[in-house]
DSSP file (Angstrom, degrees, kcal/mol; ACC not computed):
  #  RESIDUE AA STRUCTURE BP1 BP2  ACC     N-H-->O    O-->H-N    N-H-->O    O-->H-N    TCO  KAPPA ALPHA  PHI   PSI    X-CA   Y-CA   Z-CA
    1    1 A X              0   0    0      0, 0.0    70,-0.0     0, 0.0    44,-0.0   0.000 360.0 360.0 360.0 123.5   10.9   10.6   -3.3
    2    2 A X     >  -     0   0    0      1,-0.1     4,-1.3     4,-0.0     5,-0.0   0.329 360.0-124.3  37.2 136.2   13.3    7.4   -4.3
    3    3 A X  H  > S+     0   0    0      2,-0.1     4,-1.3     3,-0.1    -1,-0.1   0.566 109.6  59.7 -95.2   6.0   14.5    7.5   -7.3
    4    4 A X  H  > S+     0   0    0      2,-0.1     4,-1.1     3,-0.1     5,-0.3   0.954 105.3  53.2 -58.8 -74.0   12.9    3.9   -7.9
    5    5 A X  H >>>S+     0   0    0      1,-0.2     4,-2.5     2,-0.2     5,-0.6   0.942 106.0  51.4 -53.4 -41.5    9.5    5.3   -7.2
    6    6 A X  H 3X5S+     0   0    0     -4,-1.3     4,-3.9     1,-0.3    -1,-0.2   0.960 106.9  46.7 -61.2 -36.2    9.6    7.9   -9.5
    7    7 A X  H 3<5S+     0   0    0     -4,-1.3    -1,-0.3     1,-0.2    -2,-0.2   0.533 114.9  52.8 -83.5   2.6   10.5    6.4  -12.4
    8    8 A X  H <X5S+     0   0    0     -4,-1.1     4,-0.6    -3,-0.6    -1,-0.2   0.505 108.7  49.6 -65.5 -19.4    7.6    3.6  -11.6
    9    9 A X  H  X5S+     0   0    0     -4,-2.5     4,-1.0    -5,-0.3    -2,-0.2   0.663 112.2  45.0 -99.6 -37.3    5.2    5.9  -11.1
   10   10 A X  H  <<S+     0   0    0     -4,-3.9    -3,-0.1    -5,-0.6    -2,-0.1   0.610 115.2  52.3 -83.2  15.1    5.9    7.9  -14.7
   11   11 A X  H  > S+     0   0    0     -5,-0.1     4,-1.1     3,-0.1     3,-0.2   0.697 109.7  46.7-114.7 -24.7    6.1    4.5  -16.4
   12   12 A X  H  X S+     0   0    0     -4,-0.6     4,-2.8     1,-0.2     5,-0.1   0.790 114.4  43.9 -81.1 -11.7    3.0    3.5  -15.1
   13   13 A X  H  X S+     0   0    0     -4,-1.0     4,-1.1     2,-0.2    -1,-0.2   0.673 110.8  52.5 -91.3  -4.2    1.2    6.5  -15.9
   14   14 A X  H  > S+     0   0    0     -3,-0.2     4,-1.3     2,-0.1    -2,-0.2   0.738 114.6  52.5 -90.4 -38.3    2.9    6.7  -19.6
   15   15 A X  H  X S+     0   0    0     -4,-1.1     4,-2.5     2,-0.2    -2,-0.2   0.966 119.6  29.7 -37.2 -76.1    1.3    2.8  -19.3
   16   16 A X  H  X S+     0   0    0     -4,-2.8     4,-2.8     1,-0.3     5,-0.2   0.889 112.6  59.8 -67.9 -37.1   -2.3    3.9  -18.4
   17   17 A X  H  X S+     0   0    0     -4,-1.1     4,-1.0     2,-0.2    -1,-0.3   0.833 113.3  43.3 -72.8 -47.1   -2.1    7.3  -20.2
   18   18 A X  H >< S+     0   0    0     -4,-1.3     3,-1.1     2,-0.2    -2,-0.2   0.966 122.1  42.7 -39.8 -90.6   -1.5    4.7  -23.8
   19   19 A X  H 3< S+     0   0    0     -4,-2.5    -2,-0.2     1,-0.3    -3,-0.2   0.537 129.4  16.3 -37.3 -71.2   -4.0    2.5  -22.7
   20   20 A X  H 3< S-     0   0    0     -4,-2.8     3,-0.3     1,-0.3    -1,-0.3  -0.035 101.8 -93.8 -70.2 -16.5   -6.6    4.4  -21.6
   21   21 A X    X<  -     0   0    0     -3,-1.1     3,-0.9    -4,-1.0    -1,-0.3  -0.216  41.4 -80.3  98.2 160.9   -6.5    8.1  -22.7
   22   22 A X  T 3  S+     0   0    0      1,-0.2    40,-0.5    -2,-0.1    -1,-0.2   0.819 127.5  61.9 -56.2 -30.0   -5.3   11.4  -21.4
   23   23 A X  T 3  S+     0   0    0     -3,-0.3    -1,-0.2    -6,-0.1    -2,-0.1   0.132  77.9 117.0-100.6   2.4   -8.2   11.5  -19.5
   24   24 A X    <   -     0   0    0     -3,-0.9    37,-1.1   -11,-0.1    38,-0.6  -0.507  52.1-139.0 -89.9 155.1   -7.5    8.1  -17.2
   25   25 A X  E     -A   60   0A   0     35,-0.3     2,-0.5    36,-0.1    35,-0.2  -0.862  17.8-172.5 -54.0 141.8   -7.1    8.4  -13.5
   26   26 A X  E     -A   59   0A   0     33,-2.6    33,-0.8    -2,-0.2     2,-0.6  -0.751  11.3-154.5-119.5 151.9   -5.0    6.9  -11.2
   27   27 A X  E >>  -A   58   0A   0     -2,-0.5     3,-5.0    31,-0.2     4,-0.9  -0.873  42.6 -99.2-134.1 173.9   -4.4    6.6   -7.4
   28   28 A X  G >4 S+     0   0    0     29,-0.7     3,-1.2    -2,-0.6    -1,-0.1   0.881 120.1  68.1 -63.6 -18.9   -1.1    5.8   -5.5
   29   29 A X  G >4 S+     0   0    0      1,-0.2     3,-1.4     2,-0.1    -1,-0.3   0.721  80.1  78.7 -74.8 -14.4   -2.2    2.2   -5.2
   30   30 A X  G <4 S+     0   0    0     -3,-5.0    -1,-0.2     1,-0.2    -2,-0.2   0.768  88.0  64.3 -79.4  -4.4   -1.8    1.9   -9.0
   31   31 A X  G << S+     0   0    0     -3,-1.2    -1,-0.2    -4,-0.9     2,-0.2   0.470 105.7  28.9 -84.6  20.4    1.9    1.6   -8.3
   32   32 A X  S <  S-     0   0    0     -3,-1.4     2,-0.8    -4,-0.1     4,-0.1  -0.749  83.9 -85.7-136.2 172.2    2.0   -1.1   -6.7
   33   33 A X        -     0   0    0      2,-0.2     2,-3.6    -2,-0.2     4,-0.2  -0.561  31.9-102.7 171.4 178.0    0.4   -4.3   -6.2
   34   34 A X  S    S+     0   0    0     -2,-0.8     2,-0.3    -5,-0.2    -1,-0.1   0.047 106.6  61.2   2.6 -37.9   -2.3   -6.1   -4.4
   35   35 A X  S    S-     0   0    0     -2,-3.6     2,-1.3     1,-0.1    -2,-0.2  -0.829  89.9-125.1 -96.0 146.1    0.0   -7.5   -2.3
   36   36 A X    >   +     0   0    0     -2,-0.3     3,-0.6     1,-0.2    -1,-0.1  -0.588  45.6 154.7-102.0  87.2    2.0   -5.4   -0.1
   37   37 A X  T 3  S+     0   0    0     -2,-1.3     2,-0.2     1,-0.2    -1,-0.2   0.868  72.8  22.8 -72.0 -37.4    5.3   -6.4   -1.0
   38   38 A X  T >>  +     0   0    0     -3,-0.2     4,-1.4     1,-0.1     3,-0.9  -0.422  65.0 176.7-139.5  90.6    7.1   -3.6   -0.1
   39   39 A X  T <4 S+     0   0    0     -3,-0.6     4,-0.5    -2,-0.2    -1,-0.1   0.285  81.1  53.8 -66.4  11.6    5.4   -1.1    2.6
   40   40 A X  T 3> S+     0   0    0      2,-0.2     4,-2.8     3,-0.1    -1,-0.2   0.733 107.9  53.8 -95.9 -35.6    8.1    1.6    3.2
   41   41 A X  H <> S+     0   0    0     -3,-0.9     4,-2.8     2,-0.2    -2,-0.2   0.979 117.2  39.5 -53.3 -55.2    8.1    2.0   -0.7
   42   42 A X  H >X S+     0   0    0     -4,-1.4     4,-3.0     1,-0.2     3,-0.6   0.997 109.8  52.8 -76.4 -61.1    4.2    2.6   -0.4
   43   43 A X  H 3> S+     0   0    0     -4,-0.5     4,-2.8     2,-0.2    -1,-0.2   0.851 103.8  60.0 -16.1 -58.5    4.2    4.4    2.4
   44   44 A X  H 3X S+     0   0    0     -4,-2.8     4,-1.6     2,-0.2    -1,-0.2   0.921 110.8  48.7 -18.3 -68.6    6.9    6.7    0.3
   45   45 A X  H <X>S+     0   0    0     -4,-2.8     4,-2.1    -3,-0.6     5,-0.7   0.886 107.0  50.1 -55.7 -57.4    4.0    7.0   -1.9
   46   46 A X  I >X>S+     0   0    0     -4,-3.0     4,-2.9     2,-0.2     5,-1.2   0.987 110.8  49.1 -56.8 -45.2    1.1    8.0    0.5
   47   47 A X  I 3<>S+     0   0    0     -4,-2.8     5,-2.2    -5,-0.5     6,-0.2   0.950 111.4  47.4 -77.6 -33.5    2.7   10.5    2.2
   48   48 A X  I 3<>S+     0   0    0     -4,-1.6     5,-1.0     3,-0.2    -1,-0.3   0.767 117.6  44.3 -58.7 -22.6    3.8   12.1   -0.9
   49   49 A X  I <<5S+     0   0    0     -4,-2.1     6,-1.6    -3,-0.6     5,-0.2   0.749 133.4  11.8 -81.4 -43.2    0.5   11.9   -2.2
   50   50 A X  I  X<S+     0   0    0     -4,-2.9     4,-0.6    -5,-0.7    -3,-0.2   0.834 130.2  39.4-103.1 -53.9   -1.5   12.9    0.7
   51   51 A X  I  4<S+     0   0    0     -5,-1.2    -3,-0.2     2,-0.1    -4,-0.1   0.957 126.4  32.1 -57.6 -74.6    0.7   14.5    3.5
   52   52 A X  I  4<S+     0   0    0     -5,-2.2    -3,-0.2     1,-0.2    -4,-0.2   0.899 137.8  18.1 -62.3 -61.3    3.1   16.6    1.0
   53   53 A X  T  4<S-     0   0    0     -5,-1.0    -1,-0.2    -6,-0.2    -3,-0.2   0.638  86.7-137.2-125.2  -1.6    1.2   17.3   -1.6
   54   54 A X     <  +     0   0    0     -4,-0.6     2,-0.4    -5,-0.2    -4,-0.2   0.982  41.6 171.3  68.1  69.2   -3.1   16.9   -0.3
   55   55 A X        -     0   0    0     -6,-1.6    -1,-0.2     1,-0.1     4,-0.1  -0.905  37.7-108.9-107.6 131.8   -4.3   15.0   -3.9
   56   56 A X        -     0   0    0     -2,-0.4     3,-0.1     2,-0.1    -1,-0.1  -0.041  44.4 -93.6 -45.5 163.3   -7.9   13.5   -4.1
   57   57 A X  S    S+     0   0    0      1,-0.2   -29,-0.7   -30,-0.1     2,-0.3   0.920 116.3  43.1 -42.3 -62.6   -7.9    9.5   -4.2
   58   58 A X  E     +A   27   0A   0    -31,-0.1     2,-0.2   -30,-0.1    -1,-0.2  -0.770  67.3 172.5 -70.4 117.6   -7.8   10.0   -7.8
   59   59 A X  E     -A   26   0A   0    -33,-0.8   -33,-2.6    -2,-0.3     2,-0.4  -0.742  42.9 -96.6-112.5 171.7   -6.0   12.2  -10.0
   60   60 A X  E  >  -A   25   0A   0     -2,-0.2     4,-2.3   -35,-0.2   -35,-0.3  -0.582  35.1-140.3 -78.9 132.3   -5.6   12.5  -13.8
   61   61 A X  H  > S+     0   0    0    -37,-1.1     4,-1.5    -2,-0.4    -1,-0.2   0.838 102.9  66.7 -70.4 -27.3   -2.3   10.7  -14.6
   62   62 A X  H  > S+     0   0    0    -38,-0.6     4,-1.5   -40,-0.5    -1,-0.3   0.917 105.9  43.9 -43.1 -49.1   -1.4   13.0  -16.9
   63   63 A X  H >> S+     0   0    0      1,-0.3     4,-1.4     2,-0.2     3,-0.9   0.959 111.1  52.1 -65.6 -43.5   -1.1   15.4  -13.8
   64   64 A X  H 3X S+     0   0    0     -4,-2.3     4,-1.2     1,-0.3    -1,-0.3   0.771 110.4  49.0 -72.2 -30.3    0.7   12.8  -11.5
   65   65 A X  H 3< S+     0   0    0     -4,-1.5     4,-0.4     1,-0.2    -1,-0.3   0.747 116.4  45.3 -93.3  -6.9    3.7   12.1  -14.3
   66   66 A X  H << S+     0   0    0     -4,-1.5     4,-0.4    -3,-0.9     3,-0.3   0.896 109.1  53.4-100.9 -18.8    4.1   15.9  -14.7
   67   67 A X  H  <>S+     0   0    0     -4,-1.4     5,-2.1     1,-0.2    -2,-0.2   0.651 112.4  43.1 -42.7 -40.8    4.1   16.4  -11.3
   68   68 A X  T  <5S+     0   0    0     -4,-1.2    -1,-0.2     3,-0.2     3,-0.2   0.234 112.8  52.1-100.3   1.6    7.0   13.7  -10.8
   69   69 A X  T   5S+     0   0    0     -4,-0.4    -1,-0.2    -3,-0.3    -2,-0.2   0.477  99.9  55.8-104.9  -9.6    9.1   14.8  -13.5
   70   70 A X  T   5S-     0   0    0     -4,-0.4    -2,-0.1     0, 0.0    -3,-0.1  -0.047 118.7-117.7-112.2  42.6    9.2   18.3  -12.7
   71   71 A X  T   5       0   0    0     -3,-0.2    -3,-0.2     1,-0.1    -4,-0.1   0.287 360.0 360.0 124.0  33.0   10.6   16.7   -9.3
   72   72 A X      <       0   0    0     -5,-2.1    -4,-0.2    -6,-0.1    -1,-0.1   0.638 360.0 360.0 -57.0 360.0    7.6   18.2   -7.0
């Protein structure tokens, strides 16, 4: 994974995880958004999410930032 995407995906889950609780879910589409401005980046994302690592739509975000920082 890019080193773009990672650090957008633990800054939005350090984001929701404030907001929201320990407890929030997320899916890979909350790193991006509504428009698909840049589809290789998301793409990036899906396959790591689904192909590489077989995650439910939703995971706890807590799980997803510890996941990407301990570089899985």
């Amino acid at each position: 994974m890019c080193r773009s995407l990672r650090e957008k995906i633990i800054r939005v889950c350090a984001k929701k995880i404030e907001q929201k609780g320990d407890e929030v879910g997320v899916s890979f589409y909350a790193f991006f958004a509504n428009k698909n401005d840049d589809p290789d980046l998301l793409m990036e994302a899906a396959t790591w999410w689904i192909q590489t690592h077989k995650l439910d739509h939703f995971e706890k975000a807590r799980k997803i930032r510890q996941m990407v920082e301990a570089g899985m």
